[in-house]
C-alpha positions in Angstrom: -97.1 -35.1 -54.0 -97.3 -34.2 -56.8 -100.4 -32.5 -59.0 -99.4 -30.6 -62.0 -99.1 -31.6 -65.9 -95.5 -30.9 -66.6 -93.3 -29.5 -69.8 -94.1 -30.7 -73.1 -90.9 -29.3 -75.2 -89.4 -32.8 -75.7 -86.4 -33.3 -78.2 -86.9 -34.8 -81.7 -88.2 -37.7 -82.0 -90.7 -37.8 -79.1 -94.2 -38.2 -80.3 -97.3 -37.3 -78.6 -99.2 -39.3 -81.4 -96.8 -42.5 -80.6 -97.4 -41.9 -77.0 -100.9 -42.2 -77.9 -101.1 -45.0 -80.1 -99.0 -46.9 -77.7 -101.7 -45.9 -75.1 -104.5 -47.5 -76.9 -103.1 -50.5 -77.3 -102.1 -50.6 -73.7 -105.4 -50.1 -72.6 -107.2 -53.5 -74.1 -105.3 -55.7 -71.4 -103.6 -53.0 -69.2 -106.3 -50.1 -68.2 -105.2 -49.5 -65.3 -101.6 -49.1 -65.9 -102.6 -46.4 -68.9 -104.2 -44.3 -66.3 -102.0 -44.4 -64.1 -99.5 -43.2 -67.0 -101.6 -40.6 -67.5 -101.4 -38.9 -63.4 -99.7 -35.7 -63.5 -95.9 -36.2 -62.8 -92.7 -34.4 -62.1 -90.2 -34.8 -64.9 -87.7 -32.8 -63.6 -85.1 -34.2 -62.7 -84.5 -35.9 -67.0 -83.0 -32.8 -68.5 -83.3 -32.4 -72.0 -80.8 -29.8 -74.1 -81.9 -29.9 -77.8 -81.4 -32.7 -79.2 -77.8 -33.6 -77.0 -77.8 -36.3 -74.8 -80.6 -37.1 -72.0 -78.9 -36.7 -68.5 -81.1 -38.2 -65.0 -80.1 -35.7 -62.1 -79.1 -37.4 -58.6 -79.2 -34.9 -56.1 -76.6 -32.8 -57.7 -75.1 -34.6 -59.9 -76.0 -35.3 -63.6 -75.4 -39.1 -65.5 -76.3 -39.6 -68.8 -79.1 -42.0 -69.8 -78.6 -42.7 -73.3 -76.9 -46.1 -74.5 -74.8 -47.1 -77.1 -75.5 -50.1 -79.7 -72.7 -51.6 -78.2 -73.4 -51.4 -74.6 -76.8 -53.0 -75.1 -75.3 -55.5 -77.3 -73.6 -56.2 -74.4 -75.9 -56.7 -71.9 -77.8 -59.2 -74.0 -75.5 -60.6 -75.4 -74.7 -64.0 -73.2 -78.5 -64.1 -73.1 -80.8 -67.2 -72.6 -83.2 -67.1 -75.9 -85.3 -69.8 -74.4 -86.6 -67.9 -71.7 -88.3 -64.8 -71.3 -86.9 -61.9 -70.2 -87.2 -59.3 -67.9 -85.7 -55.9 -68.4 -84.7 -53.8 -65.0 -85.5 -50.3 -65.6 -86.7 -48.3 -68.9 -84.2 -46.1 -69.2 -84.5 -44.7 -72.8 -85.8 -47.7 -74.3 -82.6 -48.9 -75.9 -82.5 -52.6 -74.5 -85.9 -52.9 -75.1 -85.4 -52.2 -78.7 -82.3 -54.3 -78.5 -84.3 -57.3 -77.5 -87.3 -56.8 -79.6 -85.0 -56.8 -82.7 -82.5 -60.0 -81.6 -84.9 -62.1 -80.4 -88.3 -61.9 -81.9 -91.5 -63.0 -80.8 -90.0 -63.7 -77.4 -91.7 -62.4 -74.2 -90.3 -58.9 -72.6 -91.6 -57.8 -69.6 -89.9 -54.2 -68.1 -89.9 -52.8 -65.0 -89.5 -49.1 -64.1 -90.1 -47.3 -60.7 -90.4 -43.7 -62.7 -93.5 -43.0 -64.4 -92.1 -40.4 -66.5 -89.1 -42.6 -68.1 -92.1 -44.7 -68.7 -94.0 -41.8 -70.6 -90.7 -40.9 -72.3 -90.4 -44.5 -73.6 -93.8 -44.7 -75.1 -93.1 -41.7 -76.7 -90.2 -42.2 -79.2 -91.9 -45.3 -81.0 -95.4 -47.2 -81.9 -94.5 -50.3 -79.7 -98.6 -50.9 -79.9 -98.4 -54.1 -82.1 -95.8 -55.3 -79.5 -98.4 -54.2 -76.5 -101.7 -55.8 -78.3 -100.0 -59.3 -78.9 -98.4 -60.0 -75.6 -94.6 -59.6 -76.2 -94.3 -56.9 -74.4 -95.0 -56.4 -71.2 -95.3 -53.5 -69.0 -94.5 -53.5 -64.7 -95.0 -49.9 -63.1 -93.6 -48.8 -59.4 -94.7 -51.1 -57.0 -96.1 -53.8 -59.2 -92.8 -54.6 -59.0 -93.8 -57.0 -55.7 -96.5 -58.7 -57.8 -94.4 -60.0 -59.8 -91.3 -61.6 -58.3 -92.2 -65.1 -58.6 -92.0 -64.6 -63.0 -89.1 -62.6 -62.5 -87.1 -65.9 -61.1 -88.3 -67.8 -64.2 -86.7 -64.6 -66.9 -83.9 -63.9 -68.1 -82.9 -60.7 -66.1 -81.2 -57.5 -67.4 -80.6 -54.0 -65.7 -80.0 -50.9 -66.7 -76.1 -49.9 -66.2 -77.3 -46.8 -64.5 -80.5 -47.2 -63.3 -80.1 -50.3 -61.1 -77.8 -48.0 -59.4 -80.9 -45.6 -58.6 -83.0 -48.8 -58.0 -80.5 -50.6 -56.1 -83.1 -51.1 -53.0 -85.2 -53.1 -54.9 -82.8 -55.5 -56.3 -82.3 -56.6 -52.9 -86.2 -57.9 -53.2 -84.7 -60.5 -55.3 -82.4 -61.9 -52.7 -84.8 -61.0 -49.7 -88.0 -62.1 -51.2 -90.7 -61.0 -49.3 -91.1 -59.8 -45.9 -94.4 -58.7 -43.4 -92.5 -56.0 -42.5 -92.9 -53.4 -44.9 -91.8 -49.7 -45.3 -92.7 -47.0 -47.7 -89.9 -44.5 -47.8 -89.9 -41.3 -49.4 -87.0 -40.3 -50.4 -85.7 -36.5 -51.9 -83.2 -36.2 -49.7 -79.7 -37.3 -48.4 -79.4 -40.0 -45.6 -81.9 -42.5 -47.5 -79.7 -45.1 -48.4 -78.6 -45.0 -44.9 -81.5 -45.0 -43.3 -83.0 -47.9 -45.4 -79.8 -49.9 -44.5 -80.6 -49.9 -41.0 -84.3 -50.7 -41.4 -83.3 -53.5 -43.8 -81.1 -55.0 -41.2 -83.9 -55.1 -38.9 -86.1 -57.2 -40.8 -88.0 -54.6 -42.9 -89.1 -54.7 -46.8 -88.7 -51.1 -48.0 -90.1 -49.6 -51.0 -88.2 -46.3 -51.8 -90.1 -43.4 -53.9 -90.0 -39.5 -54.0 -93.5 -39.1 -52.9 -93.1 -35.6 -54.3 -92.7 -36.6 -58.2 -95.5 -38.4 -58.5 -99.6 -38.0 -57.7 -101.7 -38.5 -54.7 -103.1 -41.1 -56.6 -100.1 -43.3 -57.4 -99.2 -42.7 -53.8 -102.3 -44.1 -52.9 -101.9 -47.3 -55.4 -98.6 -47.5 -53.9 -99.6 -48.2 -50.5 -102.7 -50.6 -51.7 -100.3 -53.1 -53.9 -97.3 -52.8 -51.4 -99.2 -53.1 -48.2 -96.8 -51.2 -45.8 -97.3 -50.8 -42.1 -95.4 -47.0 -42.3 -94.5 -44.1 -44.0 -90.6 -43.1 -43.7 -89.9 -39.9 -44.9 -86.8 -37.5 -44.8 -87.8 -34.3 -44.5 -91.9 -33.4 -43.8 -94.0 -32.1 -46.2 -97.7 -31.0 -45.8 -100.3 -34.0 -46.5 -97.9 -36.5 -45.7 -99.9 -36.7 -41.7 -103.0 -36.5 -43.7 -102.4 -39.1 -46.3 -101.0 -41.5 -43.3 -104.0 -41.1 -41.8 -106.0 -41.9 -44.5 -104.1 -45.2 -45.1 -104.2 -46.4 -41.4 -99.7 -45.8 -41.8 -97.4 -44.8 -38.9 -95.6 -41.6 -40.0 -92.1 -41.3 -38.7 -90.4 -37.9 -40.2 -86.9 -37.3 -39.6 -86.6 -33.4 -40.8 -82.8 -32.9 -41.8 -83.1 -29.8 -44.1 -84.9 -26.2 -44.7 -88.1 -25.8 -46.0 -90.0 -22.1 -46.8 -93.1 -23.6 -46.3 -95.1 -23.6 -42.6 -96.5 -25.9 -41.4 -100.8 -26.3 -41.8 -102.4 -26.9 -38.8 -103.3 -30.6 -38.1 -105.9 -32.7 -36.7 -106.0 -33.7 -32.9 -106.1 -37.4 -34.7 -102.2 -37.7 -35.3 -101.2 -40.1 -33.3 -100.0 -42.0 -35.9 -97.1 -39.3 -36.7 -94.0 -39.4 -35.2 -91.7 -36.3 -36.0 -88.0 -35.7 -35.4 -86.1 -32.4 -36.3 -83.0 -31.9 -36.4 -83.6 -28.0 -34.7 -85.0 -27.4 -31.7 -87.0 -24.5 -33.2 -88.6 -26.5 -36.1 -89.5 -29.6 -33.3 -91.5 -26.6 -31.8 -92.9 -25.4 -34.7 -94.4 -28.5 -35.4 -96.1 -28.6 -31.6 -97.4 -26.0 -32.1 -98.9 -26.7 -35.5 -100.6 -29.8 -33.5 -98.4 -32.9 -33.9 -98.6 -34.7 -30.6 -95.1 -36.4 -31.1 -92.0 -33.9 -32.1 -88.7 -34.7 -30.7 -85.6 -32.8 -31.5 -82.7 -35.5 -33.3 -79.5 -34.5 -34.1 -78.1 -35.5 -37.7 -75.4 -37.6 -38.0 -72.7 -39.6 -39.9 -72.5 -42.8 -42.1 -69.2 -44.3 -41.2 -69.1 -46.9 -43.7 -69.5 -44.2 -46.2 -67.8 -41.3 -44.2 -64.3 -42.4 -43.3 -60.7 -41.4 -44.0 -59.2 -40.8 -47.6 -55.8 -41.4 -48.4 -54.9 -38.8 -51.8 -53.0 -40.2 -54.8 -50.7 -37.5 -56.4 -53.4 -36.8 -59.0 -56.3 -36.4 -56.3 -53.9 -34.0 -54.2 -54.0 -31.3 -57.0 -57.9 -31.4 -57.1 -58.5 -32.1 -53.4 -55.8 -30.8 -51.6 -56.1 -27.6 -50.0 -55.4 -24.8 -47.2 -59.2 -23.9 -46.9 -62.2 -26.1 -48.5 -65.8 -25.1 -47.9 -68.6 -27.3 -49.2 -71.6 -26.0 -49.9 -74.4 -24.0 -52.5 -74.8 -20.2 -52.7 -77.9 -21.1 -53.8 -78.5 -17.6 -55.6 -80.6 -19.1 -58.0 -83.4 -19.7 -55.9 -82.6 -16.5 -53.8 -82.8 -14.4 -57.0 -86.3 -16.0 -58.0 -88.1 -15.1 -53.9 -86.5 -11.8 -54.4 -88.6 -11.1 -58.1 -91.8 -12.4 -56.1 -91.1 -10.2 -53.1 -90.3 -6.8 -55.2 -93.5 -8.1 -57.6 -96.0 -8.1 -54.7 -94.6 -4.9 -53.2 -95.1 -3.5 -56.1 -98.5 -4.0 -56.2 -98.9 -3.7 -52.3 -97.5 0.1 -52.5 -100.1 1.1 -55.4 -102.5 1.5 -52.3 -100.4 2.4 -49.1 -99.0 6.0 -48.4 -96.2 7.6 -50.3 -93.2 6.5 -47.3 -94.6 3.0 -47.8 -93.9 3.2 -51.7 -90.0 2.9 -51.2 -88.6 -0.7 -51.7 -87.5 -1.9 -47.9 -85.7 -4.9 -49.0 -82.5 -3.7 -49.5 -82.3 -1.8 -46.4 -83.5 -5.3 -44.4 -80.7 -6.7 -46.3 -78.2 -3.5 -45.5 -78.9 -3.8 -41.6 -78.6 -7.8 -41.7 -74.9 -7.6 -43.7 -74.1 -5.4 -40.5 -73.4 -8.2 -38.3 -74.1 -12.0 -40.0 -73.3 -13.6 -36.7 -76.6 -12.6 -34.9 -79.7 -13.2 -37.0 -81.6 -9.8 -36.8 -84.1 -10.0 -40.3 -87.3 -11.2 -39.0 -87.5 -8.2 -36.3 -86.0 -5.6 -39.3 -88.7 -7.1 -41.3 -91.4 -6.7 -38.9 -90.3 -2.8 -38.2 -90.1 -1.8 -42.1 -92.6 -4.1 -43.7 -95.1 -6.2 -41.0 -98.2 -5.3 -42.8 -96.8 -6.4 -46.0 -95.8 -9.7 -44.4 -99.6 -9.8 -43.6 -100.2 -8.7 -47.1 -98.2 -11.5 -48.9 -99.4 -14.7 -46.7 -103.2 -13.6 -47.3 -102.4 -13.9 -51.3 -100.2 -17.1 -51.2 -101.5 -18.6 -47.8 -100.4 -18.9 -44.8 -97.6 -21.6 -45.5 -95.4 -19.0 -47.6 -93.4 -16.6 -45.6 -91.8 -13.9 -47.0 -90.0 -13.3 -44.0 -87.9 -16.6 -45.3 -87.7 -15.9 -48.5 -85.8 -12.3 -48.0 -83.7 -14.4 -45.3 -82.6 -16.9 -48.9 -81.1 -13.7 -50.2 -79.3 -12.3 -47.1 -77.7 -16.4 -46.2 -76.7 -15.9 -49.9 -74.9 -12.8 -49.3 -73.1 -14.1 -45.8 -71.6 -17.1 -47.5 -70.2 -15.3 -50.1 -68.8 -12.6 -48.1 -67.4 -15.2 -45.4 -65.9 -17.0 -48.1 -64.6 -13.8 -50.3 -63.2 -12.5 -46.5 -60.6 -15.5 -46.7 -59.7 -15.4 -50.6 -55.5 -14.8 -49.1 -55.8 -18.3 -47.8 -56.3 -20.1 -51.1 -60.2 -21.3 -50.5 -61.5 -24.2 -52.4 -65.2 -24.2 -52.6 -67.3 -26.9 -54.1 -71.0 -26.2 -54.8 -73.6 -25.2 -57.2 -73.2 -22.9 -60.3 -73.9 -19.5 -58.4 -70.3 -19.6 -57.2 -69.3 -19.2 -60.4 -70.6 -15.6 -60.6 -69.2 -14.0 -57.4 -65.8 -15.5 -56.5 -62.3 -14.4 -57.7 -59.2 -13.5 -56.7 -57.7 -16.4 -54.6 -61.1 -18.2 -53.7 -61.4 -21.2 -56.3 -64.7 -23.0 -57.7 -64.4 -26.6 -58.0 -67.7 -27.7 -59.3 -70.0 -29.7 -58.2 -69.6 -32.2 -55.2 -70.8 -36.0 -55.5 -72.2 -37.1 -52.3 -70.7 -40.3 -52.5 -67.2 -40.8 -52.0 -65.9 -37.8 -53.5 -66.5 -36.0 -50.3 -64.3 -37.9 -48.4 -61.9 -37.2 -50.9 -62.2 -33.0 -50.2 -62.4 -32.8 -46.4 -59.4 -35.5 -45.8 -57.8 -33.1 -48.5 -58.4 -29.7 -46.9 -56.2 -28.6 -43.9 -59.1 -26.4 -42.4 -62.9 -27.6 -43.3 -65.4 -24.8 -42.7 -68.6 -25.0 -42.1 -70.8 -21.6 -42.6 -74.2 -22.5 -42.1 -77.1 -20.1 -43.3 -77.7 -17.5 -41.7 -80.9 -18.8 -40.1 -79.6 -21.7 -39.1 -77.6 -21.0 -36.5 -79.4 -23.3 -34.1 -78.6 -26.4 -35.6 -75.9 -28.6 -36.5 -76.1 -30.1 -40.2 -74.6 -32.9 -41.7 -71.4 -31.4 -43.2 -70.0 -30.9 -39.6 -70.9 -35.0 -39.1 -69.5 -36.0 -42.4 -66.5 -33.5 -42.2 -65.4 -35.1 -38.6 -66.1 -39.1 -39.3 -63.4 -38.0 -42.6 -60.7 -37.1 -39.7 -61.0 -33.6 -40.9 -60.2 -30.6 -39.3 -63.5 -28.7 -38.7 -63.5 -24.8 -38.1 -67.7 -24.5 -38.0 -69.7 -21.3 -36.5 -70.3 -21.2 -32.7 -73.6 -22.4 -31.5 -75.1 -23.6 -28.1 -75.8 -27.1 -30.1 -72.5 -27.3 -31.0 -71.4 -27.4 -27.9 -73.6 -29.7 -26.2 -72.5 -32.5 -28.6 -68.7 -31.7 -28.8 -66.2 -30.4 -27.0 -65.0 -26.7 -28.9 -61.4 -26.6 -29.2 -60.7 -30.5 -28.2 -63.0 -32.2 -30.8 -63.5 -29.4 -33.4 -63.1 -24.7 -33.0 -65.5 -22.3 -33.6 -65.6 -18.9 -35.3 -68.3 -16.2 -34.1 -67.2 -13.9 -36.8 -65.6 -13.0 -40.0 -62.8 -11.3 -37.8 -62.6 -14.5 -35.2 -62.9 -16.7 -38.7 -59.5 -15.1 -40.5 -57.8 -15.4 -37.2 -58.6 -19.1 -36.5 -57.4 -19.7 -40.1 -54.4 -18.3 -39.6 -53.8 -19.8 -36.5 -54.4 -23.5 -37.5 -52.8 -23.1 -40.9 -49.2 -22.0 -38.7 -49.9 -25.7 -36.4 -50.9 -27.8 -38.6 -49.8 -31.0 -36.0 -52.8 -28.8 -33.4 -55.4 -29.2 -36.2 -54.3 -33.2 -36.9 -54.8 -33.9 -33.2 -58.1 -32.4 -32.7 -59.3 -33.8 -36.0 -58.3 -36.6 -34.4 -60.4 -36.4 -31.2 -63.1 -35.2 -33.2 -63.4 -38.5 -35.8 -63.7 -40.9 -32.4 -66.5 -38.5 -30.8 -68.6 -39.2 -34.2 -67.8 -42.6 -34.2 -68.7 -43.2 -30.6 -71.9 -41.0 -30.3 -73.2 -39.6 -33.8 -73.6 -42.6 -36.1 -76.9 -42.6 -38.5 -77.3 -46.5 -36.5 -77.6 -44.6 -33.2 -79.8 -41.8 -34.1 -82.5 -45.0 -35.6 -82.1 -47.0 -32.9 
C-alpha cells in the first residue's frame, strides 16, 4: 500500500509540462480520474535505461513495452472505422497515437489497470485537445466494470503484451458480471492459480498489487468493484485493518519471507482468516492477535507443473548433472548489512570500548560453522541483544535486525553449498548475485521464467536440489512442489515437515549437510535408474495430495 512520490529521472521525451497540460484538460469532465492520477504510486517495476528501450518487470523477468509502427499498424489494421473503439491497456501510448492519426475524430476510449503507465502516457504528448473534445477517453483500474456494456458496442484492441498481464480481466468480457466478487492482491507467485480455482467456483476477481498503488485507490477500488473479500498472497500490515474498514473477509495465504513483524491487532479481526505456510509464522501471527491462523502447506499447479520432454537444443541449455534454482539474493543482503554496520556505528559512539568492535562478522563466523542448525538469533542475543533493542526503538518494532544479519548468513550457505559441489557440473539459475561468486565447474544460467521454462530445468537435471535459507528450515517451499509434479528427482534438506508430507528416500532424499549433500550426489549420479523410480513415486504423491485445488478447497 503504497504512500510515497516516486523517481522523477524519466527518459527524453517525457514531459512534466505535458503531463500537466494533459491534466487540465482532464480535469473539466474527468476530476476524479486526475486525482486519482495524481496518488503516490510505485513505478518500479517500468525500468528506464537512458533513452533504450522501456522494459515492464514480471516477477523476474523483463519484456519490453515499446512498439513498432508496424506492430500497431497491425493491430488496427482490419479495424471497424464505423465504430468506436476501445484500446486494452496503455502501454506506451503507441496504439493510441496509431488510432488518433488513422482514424480521426473517432471515439477512443483506453483502459489501463496501472496508474503509472497511465502517468507515463500523459507524459510524452499534449493529448489535451483530444481530452477537452471527447475523442478520447480515459478508464482507470476498476472502472473497468463500469464500463462493460460500451465495451461490447467498440471495436476492441489489446496490447500484445499487456493483455498477457491483464489476462484475468479479459475473462470479464466472456463472464460478464458476477455477485460474487473477489479483490486479489497479487505480488507474488501462485496468483494465477489461485484465481483459477476461485473463478471456477463462481467468483468475479479483480487482481491488483495492493502494494503499488495508494490507500486511497485501494479504497476506490473496493467502492466501484464491490467485493465481498480480500485475497492476498502473502500478508502485509494494514491489510486486517483496511478489511475491516471496508466490512471485507480477509483470507491470507503467506507463501514467502518477510523482515517485517507483525503489529499487534485488534480483538475485532474476525473477519481475517490467515494461512502460513510455517508453523512458526502461523504462531507468530497468534500471537500478534489474529483469532484465525492455520498452518497450509504450499503446493503445485499441475496443469502448469508437469513433465518436459527436451529437444536436442533444449538438452544443451537444460540438461544437467546438478541444477539448483534459486536467488543469492546478495543484493538485498548487502543493503541490511550497510544499515546494520551504519547504526552500530552510531550505537558504539556511547557504549564501552569492548562494545565498539563490529560483532557481525563474528555472528556470521560462528553461523558458517555448522549451516545445518540455525544458531544466529541466540549468537545475536549473546554479542549484540541491546543493540537489537537499540535498532527496533529507531525503526520500530516491525524491523528486526536479527533478520536482516540472518539475509547475509542464507546468502553465504547457498553459495558455499553450491561452490561445495562445483566437481559435479552444477547449473544454477537465479538472480544476478551469482554472477559474482561462482566459478570453477558451477555454471550461471540466468534468470528463470516462472512459466514453463521451469519445467523445462528440473525434467532436465538428473539431481534437483533444494537449499532452502538458512532460516527456513521449518518449511517446505514451492520449488520442492514444483520440482516433484516435473517427475524430478529432488535431493532437498532434511526437515520434520518434510517428512510428514513425503516419504524420505521412497518419494524424494534428504541431505543434513554439505558432507551428507556431496555424498548423496554422488550416490544418485552412479544409479541413475534409483533416482528415475523415486522421482517417480514422488510426481504421484504431489499429484494425489499437494495440488494448489486441494490446498483451496
Amino acid at each position: 500500500m503504497n504512500q510515497k512520490p516516486i523517481t522523477d529521472n524519466f527518459p527524453t521525451g517525457y514531459s512534466p509540462t505535458h503531463l500537466q497540460h494533459n491534466l487540465e484538460a482532464l480535469a473539466v469532465l474527468e476530476p476524479k480520474l486526475v486525482q486519482r492520477i495524481s496518488w503516490p504510486v510505485d513505478g518500479s517495476h517500468v525500468l528506464f535505461n537512458g533513452d533504450n528501450p522501456i522494459h515492464y518487470r514480471l516477477h523476474f523477468s523483463l519484456f519490453p513495452l515499446d512498439l513498432s509502427e508496424a506492430q500497431c499498424n497491425s493491430l488496427i489494421a482490419d479495424s471497424d472505422p464505423t465504430k468506436p473503439f476501445f484500446v486494452f491497456g496503455f502501454g506506451l501510448g503507441e496504439i493510441v497515437d496509431a488510432l488518433l492519426e488513422r482514424f480521426p475524430g473517432q471515439n477512443i476510449s483506453v483502459w489501463e489497470k496501472d496508474p503509472w503507465l497511465v502517468r507515463l502516457f500523459l507524459m510524452q504528448k499534449d493529448y489535451s485537445e483530444f481530452l477537452k473534445n471527447g475523442c478520447l477517453h480515459l478508464w482507470l483500474g476498476s472502472d473497468l466494470i463500469l464500463h462493460l456494456s460500451e465495451i461490447a458496442k467498440c471495436t476492441p484492441v489489446f496490447h500484445p503484451f499487456l493483455k498477457q498481464v491483464y489476462h484475468n480481466e479479459i475473462d470479464w468480457f466472456q463472464t460478464g458480471i458476477a455477485p460474487q466478487r473477489v479483490l486479489f492482491n497479487s505480488g507474488g507467485l501462485f496468483v494465477d492459480q489461485v484465481v483459477r480455482e476461485l473463478k471456477e467456483r463462481g467468483y468475479m476477481v479483480y487482481v491488483s498489487d495492493l502494494n503499488r498503488i495508494s490507500i486511497e485507490e485501494i479504497e476506490y477500488t473496493v467502492a466501484q468493484f464491490r467485493p465481498q473479500m480480500l485475497f492476498s498472497i502473502n500478508y502485509a500490515n494494514g491489510l486486517a485493518e483496511l478489511c475491516r474498514k471496508c466490512a471485507l473477509i480477509l483470507v491470507c495465504w503467506e507463501i514467502d519471507p518477510v523482515i517485517d513483524r507483525l503489529t499487534a491487532q485488534s480483538p475485532d479481526n474476525d473477519h481475517a482468516f490467515i494461512f502460513s505456510y510455517r508453523k512458526p509464522n502461523r504462531d507468530e501471527f497468534i500471537k500478534a492477535g489474529f483469532k484465525q491462523a492455520a498452518y497450509l502447506p504450499l503446493a503445485a499447479d499441475p496443469v502448469a507443473r508437469k513433465p518436459q520432454i527436451l529437444s536436442a537444443a533444449e538438452q544443451i541449455r537444460y540438461a544437467a548433472p546438478v541444477a539448483f534454482v534459486g536467488n543469492v539474493s546478495l543484493e538485498p543482503a548487502e543493503k541490511y548489512m550497510r544499515l546494520l554496520n551504519e547504526n552500530y556505528g552510531q550505537y558504539a559512539q556511547t557504549r564501552p570500548l569492548d562494545a565498539r568492535e563490529n560483532p557481525f562478522e563474528r555472528i556470521l563466523a560462528l553461523q558458517a560453522q555448522d549451516y545445518s542448525v540455525y544458531g544466529l538469533p541466540e549468537w545475536f542475543e549473546t554479542y549484540c541483544g541491546d543493540f537489537r533493542h537499540y535498532f527496533m526503538e529507531r525503526y520500530g518494532k516491525t524491523l528486526d535486525p536479527v533478520q536482516l544479519l540472518a539475509e547475509t548468513a542464507a546468502a553465504r550457505k547457498r553459495m558455499q553449498y553450491l561452490v561445495g559441489l562445483a566437481a559435479y557440473g552444477v547449473k544454477v539459475w537465479g538472480d544476478r548475485g551469482w554472477e559474482t561468486v561462482l566459478s570453477g565447474g558451477v555454471r550461471y544460467m540466468g534468470p528463470a521464467g516462472h512459466a514453463f521454462e521451469l519445467n523445462k530445468i528440473y525434467s532436465g537435471a538428473r539431481i534437483n536440489l533444494d537449499i532452502n535459507r538458512l532460516y527456513q528450515a521449518d518449511m517446505i517451499n514451492m520449488r520442492v512442489f514444483d520440482i516433484l509434479a516435473c517427475g524430478g528427482f529432488l535431493l532437498a534438506e532434511h526437515s520434520v515437515e518434510l517428512e510428514e508430507l513425503f516419504q524420505i528416500g521412497s518419494e524424494l532424499d534428504t541431505f543434513h549437510t554439505l558432507d551428507e549433500l556431496q555424498d548423496k550426489v554422488r550416490y544418485y549420479l552412479e544409479r541413475p535408474d534409483e533416482a528415475r523410480a523415486i522421482a517417480l513415486r514422488g510426481m504421484q504423491a504431489v499429484r494425489d495430495k499437494h495440488t494448489i485445488r486441494q490446498r483451496v478447497e
